[in-house]
VEXDREN-2710 file (C-alpha; in Angstrom, 1 decimal):
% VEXDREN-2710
k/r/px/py/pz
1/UNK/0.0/0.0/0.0
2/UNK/1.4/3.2/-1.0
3/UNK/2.4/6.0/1.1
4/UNK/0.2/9.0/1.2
5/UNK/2.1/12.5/0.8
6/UNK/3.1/14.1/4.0
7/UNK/0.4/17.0/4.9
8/UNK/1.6/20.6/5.5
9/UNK/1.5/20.1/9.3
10/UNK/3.5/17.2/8.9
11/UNK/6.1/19.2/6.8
12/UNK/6.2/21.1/9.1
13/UNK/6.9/18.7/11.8
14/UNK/9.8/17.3/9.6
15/UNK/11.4/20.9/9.0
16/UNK/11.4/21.2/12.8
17/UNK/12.5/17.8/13.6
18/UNK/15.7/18.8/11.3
19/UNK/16.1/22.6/12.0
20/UNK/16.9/25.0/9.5
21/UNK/20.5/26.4/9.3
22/UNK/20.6/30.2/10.3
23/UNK/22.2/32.8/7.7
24/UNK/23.2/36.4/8.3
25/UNK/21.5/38.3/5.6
26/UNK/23.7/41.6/5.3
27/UNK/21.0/43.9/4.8
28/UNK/20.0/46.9/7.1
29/UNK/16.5/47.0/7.9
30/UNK/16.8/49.5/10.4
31/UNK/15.5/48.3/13.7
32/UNK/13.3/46.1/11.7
33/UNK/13.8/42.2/12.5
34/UNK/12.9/40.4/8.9
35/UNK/13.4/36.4/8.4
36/UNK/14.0/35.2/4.9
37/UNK/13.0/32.0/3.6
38/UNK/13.1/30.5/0.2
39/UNK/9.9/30.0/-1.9
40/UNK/10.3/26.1/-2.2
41/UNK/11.5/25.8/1.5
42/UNK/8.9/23.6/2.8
43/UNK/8.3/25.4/6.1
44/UNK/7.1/28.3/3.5
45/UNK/4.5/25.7/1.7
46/UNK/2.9/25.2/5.3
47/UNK/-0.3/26.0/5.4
48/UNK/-0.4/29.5/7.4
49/UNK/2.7/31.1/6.4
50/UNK/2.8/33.9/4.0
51/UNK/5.1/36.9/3.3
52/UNK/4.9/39.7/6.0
53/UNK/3.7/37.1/8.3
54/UNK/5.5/37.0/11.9
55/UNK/7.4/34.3/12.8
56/UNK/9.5/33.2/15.7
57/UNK/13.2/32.0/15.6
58/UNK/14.5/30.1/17.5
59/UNK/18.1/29.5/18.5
60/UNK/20.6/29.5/20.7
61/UNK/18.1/29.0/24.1
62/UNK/17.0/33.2/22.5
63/UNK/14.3/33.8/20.2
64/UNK/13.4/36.9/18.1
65/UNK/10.3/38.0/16.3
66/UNK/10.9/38.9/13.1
67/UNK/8.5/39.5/9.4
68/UNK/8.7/36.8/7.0
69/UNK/10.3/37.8/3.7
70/UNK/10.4/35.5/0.7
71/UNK/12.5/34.7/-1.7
72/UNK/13.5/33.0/-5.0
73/UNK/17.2/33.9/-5.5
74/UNK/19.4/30.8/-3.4
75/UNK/22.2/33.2/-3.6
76/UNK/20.2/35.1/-0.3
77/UNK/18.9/32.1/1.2
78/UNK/18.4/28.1/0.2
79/UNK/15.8/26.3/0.9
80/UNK/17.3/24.5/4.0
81/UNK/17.9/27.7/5.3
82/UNK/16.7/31.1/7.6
83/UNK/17.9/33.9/7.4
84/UNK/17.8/36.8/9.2
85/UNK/18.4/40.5/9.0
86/UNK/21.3/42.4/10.3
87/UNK/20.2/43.2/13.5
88/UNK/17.6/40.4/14.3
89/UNK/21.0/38.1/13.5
90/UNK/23.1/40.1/16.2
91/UNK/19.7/39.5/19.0
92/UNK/20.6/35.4/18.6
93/UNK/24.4/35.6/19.0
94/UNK/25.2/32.8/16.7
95/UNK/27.3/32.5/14.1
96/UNK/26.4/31.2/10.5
97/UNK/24.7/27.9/10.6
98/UNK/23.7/27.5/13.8
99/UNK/20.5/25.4/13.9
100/UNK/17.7/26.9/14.3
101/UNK/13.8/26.9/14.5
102/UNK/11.0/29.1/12.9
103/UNK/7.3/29.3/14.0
104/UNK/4.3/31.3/13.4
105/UNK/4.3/33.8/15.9
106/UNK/1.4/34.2/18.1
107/UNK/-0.9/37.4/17.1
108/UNK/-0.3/40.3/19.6
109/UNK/-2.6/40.5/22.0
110/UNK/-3.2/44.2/22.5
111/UNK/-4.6/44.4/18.6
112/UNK/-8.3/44.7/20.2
113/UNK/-7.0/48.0/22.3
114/UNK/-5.1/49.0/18.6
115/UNK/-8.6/48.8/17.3
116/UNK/-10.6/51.2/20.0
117/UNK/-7.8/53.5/19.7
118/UNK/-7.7/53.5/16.1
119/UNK/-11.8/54.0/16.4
120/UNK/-10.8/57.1/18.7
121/UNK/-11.4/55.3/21.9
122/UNK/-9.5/56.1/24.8
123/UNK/-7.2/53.6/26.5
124/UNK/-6.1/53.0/30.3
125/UNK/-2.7/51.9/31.9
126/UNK/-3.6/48.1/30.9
127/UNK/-3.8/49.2/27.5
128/UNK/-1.0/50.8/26.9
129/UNK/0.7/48.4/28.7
130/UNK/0.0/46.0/26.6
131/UNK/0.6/47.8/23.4
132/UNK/4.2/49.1/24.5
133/UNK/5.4/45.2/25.4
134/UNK/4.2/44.1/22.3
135/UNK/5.7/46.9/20.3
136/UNK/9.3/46.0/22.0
137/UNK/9.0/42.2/21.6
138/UNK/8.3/43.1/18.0
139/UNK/5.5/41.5/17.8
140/UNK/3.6/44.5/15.7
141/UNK/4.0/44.5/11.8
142/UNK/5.1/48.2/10.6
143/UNK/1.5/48.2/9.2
144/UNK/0.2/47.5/13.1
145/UNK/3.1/50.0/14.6
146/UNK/1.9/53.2/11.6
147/UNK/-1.5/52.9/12.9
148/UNK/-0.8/53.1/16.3
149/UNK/1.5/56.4/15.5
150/UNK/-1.4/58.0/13.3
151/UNK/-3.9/57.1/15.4
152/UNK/-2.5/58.6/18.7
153/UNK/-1.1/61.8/16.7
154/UNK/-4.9/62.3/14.9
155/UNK/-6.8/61.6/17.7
156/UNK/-4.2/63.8/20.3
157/UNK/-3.4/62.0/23.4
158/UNK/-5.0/63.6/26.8
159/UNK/-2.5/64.0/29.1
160/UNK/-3.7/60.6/31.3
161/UNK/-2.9/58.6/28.1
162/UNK/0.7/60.5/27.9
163/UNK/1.7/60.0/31.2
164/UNK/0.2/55.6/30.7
165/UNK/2.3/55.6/27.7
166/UNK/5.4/57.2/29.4
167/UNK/4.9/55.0/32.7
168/UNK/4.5/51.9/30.2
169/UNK/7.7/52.4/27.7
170/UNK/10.1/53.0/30.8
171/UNK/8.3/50.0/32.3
172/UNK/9.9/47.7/29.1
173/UNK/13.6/47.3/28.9
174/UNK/16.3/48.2/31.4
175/UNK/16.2/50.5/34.2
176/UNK/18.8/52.1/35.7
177/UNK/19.5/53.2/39.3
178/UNK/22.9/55.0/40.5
179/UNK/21.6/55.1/43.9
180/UNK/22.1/58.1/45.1
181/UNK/20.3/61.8/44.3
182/UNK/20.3/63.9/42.3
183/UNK/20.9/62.2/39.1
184/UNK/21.1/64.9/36.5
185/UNK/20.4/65.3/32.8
186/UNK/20.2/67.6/30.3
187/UNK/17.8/67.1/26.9
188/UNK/16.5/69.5/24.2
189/UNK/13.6/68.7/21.9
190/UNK/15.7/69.1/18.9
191/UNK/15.2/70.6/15.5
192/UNK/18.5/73.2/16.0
193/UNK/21.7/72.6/13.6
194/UNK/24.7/72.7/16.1
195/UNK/23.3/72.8/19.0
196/UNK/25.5/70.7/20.8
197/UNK/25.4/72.0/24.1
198/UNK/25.7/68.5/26.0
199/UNK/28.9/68.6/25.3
200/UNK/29.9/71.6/27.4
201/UNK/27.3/71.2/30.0
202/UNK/28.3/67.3/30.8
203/UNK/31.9/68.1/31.9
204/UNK/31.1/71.1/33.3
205/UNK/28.0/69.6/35.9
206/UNK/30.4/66.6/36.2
207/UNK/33.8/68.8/37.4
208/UNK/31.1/70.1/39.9
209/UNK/30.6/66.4/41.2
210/UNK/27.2/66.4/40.4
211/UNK/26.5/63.1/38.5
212/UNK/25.2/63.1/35.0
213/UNK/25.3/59.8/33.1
214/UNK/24.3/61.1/29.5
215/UNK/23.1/59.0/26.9
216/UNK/22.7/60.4/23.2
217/UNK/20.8/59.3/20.3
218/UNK/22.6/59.3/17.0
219/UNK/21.3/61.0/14.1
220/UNK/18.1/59.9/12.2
221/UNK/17.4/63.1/10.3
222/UNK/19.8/65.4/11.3
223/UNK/23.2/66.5/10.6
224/UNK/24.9/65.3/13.5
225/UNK/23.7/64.0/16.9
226/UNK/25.4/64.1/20.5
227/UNK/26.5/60.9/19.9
228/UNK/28.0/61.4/16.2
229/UNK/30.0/64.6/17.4
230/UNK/31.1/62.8/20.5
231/UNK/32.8/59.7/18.3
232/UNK/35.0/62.5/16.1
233/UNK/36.7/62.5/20.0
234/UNK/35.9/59.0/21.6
235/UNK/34.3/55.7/21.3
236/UNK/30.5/56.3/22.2
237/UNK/29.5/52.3/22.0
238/UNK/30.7/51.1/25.3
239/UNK/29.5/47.9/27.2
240/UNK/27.0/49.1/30.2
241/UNK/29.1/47.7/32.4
242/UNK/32.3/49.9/31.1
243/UNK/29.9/52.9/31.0
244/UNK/28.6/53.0/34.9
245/UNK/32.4/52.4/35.8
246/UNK/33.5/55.3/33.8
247/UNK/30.5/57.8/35.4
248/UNK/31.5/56.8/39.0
249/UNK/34.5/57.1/38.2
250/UNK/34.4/60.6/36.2
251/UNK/30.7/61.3/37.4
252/UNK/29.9/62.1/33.7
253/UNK/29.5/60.4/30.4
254/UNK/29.1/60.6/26.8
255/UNK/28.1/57.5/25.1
256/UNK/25.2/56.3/22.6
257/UNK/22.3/55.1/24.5
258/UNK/21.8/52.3/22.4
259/UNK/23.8/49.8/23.8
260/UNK/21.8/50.4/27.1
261/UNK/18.4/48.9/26.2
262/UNK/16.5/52.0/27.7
263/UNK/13.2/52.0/26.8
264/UNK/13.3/49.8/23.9
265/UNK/9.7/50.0/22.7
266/UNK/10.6/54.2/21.8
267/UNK/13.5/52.8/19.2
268/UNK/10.8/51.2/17.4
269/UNK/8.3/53.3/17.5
270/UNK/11.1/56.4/16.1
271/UNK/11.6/53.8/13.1
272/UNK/7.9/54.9/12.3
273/UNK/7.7/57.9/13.1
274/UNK/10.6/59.7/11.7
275/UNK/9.6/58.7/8.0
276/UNK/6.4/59.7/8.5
277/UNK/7.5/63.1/10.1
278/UNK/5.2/62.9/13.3
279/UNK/6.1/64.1/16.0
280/UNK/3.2/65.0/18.1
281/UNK/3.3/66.4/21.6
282/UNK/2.5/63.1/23.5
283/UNK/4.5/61.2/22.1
284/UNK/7.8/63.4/22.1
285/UNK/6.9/63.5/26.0
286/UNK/7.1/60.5/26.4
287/UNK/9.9/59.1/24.0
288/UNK/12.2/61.9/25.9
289/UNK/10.8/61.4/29.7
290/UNK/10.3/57.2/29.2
291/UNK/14.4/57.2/28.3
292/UNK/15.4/59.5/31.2
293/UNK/13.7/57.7/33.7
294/UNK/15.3/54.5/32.5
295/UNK/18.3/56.2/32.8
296/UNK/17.9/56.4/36.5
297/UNK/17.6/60.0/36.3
298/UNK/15.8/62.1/39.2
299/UNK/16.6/65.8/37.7
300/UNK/16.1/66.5/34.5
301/UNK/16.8/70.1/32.4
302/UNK/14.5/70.2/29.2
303/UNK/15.2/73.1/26.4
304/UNK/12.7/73.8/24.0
305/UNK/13.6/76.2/21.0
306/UNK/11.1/77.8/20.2
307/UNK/11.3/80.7/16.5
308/UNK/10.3/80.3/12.6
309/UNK/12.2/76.6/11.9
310/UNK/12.3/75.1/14.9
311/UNK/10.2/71.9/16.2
312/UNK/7.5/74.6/17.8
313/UNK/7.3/77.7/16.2
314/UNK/5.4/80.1/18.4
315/UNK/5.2/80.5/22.4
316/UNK/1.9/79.6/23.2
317/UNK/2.9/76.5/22.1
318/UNK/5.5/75.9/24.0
319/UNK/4.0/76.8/27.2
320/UNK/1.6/74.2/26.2
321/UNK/4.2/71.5/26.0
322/UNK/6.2/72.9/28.7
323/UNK/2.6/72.4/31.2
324/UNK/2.9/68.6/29.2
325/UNK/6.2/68.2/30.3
326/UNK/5.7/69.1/33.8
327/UNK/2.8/66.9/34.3
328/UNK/3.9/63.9/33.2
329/UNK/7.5/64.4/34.9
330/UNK/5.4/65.0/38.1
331/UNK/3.6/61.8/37.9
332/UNK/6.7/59.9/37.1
333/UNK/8.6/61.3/40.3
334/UNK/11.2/62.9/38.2
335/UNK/12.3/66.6/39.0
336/UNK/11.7/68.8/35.8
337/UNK/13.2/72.5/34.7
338/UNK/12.0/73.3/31.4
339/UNK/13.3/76.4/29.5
340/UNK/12.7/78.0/26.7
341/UNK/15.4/79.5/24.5
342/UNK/16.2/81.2/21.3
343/UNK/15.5/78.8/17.6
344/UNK/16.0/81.4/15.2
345/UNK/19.0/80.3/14.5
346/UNK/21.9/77.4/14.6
347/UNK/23.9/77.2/17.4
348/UNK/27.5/77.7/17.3
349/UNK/29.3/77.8/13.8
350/UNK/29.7/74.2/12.6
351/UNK/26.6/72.1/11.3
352/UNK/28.8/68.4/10.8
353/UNK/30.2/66.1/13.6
354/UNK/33.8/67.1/12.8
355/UNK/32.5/71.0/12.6
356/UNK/30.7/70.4/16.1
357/UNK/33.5/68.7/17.6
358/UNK/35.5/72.0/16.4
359/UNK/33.3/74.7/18.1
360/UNK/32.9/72.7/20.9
361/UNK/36.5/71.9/22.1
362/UNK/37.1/76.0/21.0
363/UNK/34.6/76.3/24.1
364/UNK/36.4/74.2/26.5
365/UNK/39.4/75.9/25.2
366/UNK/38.6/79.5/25.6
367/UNK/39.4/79.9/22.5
368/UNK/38.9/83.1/21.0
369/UNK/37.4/81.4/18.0
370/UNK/34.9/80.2/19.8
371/UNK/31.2/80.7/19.2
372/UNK/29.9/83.2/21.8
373/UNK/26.3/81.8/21.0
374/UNK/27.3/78.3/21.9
375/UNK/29.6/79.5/25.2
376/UNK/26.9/81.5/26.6
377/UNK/23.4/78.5/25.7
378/UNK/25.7/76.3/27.6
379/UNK/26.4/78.2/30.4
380/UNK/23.0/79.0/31.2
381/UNK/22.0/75.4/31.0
382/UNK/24.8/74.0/32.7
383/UNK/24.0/76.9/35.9
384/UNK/20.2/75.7/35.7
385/UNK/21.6/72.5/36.6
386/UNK/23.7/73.1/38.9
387/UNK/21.2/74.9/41.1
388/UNK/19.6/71.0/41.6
389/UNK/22.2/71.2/44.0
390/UNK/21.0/71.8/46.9
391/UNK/23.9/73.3/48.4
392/UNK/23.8/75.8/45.2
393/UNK/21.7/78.8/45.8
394/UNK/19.4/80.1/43.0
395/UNK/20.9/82.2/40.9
396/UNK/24.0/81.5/41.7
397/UNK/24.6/78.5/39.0
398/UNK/25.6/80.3/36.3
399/UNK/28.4/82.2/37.7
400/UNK/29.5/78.2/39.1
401/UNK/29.4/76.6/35.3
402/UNK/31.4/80.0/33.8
403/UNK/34.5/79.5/36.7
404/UNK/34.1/75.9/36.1
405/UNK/34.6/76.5/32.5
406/UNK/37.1/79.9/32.5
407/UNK/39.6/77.9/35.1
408/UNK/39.9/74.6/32.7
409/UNK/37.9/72.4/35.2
410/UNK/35.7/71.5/32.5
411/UNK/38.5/70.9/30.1
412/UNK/40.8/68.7/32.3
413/UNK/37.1/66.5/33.0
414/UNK/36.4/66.7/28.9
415/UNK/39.8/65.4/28.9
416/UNK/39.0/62.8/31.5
417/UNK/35.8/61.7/30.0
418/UNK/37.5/61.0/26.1
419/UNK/40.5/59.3/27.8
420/UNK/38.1/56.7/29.7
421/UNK/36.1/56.0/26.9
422/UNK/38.7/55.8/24.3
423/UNK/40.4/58.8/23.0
424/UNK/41.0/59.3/19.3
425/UNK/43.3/62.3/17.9
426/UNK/41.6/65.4/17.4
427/UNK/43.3/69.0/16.8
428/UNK/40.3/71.5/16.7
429/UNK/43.0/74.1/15.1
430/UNK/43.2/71.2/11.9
431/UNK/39.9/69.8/11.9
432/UNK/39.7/67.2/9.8
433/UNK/36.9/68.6/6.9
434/UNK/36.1/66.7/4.2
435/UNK/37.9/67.1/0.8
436/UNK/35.6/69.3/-1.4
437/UNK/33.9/72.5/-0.7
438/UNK/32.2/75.1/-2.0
439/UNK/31.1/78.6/-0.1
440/UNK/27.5/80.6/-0.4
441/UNK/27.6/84.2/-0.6
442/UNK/25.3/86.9/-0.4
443/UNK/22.8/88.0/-3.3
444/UNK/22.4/91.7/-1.2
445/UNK/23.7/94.0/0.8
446/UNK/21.8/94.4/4.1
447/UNK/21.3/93.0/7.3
448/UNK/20.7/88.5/7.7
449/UNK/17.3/88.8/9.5
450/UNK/16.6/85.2/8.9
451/UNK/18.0/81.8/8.8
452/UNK/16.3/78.3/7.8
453/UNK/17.1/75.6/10.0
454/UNK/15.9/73.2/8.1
455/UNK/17.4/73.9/4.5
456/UNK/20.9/74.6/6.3
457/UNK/20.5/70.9/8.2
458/UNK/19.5/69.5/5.1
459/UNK/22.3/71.1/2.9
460/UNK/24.6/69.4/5.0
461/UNK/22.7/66.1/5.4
462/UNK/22.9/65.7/1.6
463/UNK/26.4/66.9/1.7
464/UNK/27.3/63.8/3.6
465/UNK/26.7/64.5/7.2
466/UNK/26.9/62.5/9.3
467/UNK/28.4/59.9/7.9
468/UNK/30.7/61.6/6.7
469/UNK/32.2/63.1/9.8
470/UNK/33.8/65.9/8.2
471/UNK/31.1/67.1/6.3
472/UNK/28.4/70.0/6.8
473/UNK/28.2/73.4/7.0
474/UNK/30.8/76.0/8.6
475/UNK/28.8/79.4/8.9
476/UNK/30.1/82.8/9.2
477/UNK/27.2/84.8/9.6
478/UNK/24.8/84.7/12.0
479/UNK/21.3/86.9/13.2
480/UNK/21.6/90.8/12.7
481/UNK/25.7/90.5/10.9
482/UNK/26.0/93.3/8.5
483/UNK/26.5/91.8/5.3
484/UNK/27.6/93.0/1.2
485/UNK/26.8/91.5/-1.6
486/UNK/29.3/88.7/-2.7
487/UNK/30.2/88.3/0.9
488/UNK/30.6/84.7/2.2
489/UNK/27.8/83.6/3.8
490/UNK/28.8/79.4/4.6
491/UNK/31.0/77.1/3.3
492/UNK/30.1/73.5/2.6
493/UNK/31.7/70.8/2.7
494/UNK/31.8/67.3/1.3
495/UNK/34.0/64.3/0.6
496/UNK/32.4/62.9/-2.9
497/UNK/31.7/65.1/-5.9
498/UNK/27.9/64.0/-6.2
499/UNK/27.5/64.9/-2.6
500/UNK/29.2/68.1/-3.2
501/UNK/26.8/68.2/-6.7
502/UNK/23.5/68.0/-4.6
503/UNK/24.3/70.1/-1.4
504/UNK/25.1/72.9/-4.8
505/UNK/21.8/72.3/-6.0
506/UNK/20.1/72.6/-2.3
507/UNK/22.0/75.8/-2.0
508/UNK/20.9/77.1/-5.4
509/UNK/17.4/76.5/-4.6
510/UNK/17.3/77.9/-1.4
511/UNK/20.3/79.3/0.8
512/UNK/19.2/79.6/3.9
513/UNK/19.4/83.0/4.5
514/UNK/17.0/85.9/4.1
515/UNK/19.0/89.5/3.6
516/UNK/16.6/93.1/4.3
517/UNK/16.5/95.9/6.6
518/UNK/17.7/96.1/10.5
519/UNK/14.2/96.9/11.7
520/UNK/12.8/93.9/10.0
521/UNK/15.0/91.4/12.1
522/UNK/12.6/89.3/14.3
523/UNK/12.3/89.6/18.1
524/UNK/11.6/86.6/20.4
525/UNK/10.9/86.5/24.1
526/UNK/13.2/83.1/25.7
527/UNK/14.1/82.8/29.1
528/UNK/17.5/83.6/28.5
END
């Protein structure tokens, strides 16, 4: 009597019985865990599996979550084989044919509270619970994860929901707890070429003896973040272990946060939302205060810019998210100053890590060359800070952080701080730029009484920052200069010729800069 053909189930059963030998797929899916399988690989032919599905891997005693991708090509995967994305590879810490296992993965089970929310429902503390762990075990699809984005941002988030969603993505992930008070950190909204005050304000808090374990993001859309400036001086991907011996040690860090597993489930949900360019009030709040109380901070100093090209453009709306702000911080225990300060403009001269790293060690320095701008933000943050301290009285914090910085205390702990965490050589007199350049000059005489954040960052995005380190923007003019025509303006520079070609073209289409009349200059009320 004949055999009858094995069933799908019992396929399988037989793929599972001889697991499937793992393969590092060298493609960057950023933050995205995808599985690749091959068309005729008989796992695939199973009845329930089906491209953009989610399956589980298995391997190793680990398993990741990951969407199914399928293939016909052998020369990515063969049909004995799974493969697996860059980073979804790394989770499993294999190496290359190490057996492994692949399941359907079991359907989130928060999509009913996705549904009410995407109705325009709102959710409790469970809820968002439940959707925050399932967002960082990857268990949403990027369809799930863009209509949980769109439907918070259309539908607004009260501020109960913001501070559930906040409590919830700190809840996921690591936490960290120095054990002792105050814990300080420093964190501005964003949106402000050069504005690399963390850099000053770190060494400066941290020569006071105040402790302030700062963790940076690297740039997604920007120029340059902390992070990408910091590695022009030092390694910034340190084990956690090598980072909390180096802020005891130093009582200061500056090192990429991503190594840390802080609030996980914000990573993912930044993959979404930066493409889509949201960035709605609840959701900033709590992507910025979910990762500093993860941090183990208890003190936190918030800066929102406020003028024409920044994040918020006017200040009644930054009171609003500065009230936000303070409520969910309150809820969450954690000690909030938020300030408001001047987004007209970059900070400092250099848009580019290398340029950043330039303006910033100029600072340190007390160099002459330094930008004034950039000396003076810093200051004024760093002296917020330092009046945390309660032995500090108010008002007194600024003249602290300027003898901190004037008597080469925050230097020599700068110096420290790159020394611990790996020093690489860096002469801000030579900065290394990158080969090419051109330079923008005036098309008037007159006064500059405006400057585009946004075209300048993206004029030196597309001229290869950051990834190229020395690549951006240097400018020489700033708010109110007195300017002739054919006067240099910015100089841009660039390592590759079509780099160089499309930054031109960005420049040619827009410069940046808006020329006119003294009185026409715009006026902004900050808090310093």
């Amino acid at each position: 009597m004949d055999t009858p053909d094995s069933t799908p189930a019992e396929a399988v059963r037989n793929e599972q019985t001889f697991p499937l030998a793992l393969r590092r797929v060298a493609i960057d899916t950023y933050r995205e865990n995808v599985a690749y399988l091959h068309r005729d690989c008989a796992i695939y032919r199973a009845e329930g599996f089906q491209a953009l599905a989610k399956v589980e891997v298995q391997a190793n005693g680990r398993r990741v979550l990951a969407t199914l991708n399928v293939v016909d090509d052998p020369r990515i995967v063969r049909c004995n084989e799974i493969g697996l994305s860059l980073d979804a590879f790394a989770q499993l810490g294999v190496e290359n044919g190490h057996p492994a296992k692949v399941a359907q993965a079991e359907p989130p089970t928060s999509i009913p509270a996705l549904h009410r929310k995407i109705a325009g429902e709102r959710l409790d503390r469970d809820d968002f619970r439940a959707i925050v762990r399932d967002i960082a075990e990857h268990r949403y699809s990027k369809i799930e994860l863009t209509a949980f984005v769109v439907a918070s941002n259309q539908g607004e988030l009260d501020r109960e929901e913001v501070y559930f969603l906040t409590e919830a993505m700190a809840a996921v992930g690591q936490r960290l707890d120095w054990h002792e008070r105050p814990v300080v950190d420093k964190h501005c909204i964003g949106g402000i070429p050069g504005n690399r005050t963390s850099m000053l304000v770190v060494p400066i808090v941290a020569a006071h003896g105040m402790l302030c374990p700062k963790t940076s993001s690297r740039a997604i859309t920007s120029p340059a973040g902390t992070a990408d400036t910091m590695e022009v001086l030092a390694n910034v991907e340190l084990p956690m272990a090598r980072l909390s011996e180096i802020v005891r040690e130093h009582r200061g860090c500056l090192a990429w946060g991503g190594t840390a597993a802080l609030s996980p489930a914000d990573d993912v949900l930044i993959s979404v939302e930066r493409p889509l360019s949201i960035d709605s009030p609840g959701q900033m709040v709590a992507s910025i205060l979910s990762k500093k109380v993860a941090a183990g901070s208890t003190h936190l100093l918030l800066d929102i810019p406020v003028g024409p090209t920044a994040k918020v453009r006017s200040m009644p709306e930054a009171q609003r998210l500065r009230k936000l702000f303070e409520f969910v911080a309150g809820r969450m225990n954690l000690t909030i100053d938020v300030v408001i300060t001047d987004g007209r403009q970059p900070v400092g001269n250099g848009i580019g890590p290398v340029l950043e790293a330039r303006d910033v060690m100029r600072v340190l320095e007390n160099d002459p060359r330094a930008p004034n701008d950039l000396r003076q933000k810093a200051l004024r943050l760093a002296g917020r800070i330092l009046e945390f301290d309660p032995d500090v009285r108010g008002g007194d914090g600024f003249g602290i952080a300027r003898d901190i910085l004037d008597s080469g205390r925050a230097l020599a702990k700068m110096d420290a701080i790159i020394r611990a965490q790996g020093g690489k050589p860096f002469d801000h007199n030579a900065p290394q730029l990158a080969r090419l350049s051109f330079e923008v000059m005036a098309e008037a005489d007159g006064v500059v009484i405006g400057i585009d954040n946004h075209q300048l960052a993206r004029i030196a995005r597309v001229a290869g920052a950051p990834k190229v380190q020395g690549a951006g923007v240097d400018l020489l003019r700033k708010l109110g200069d007195t300017v002739a025509r054919g006067e240099l303006l910015y100089r841009v520079h660039a390592d590759y010729p079509s780099d160089l070609e499309f930054a031109r073209q960005a420049a040619m289409r827009s410069s940046g800069y808006a020329i006119g009349a003294a009185d026409q200059l715009p006026h902004l009320f900050v808090e310093f």
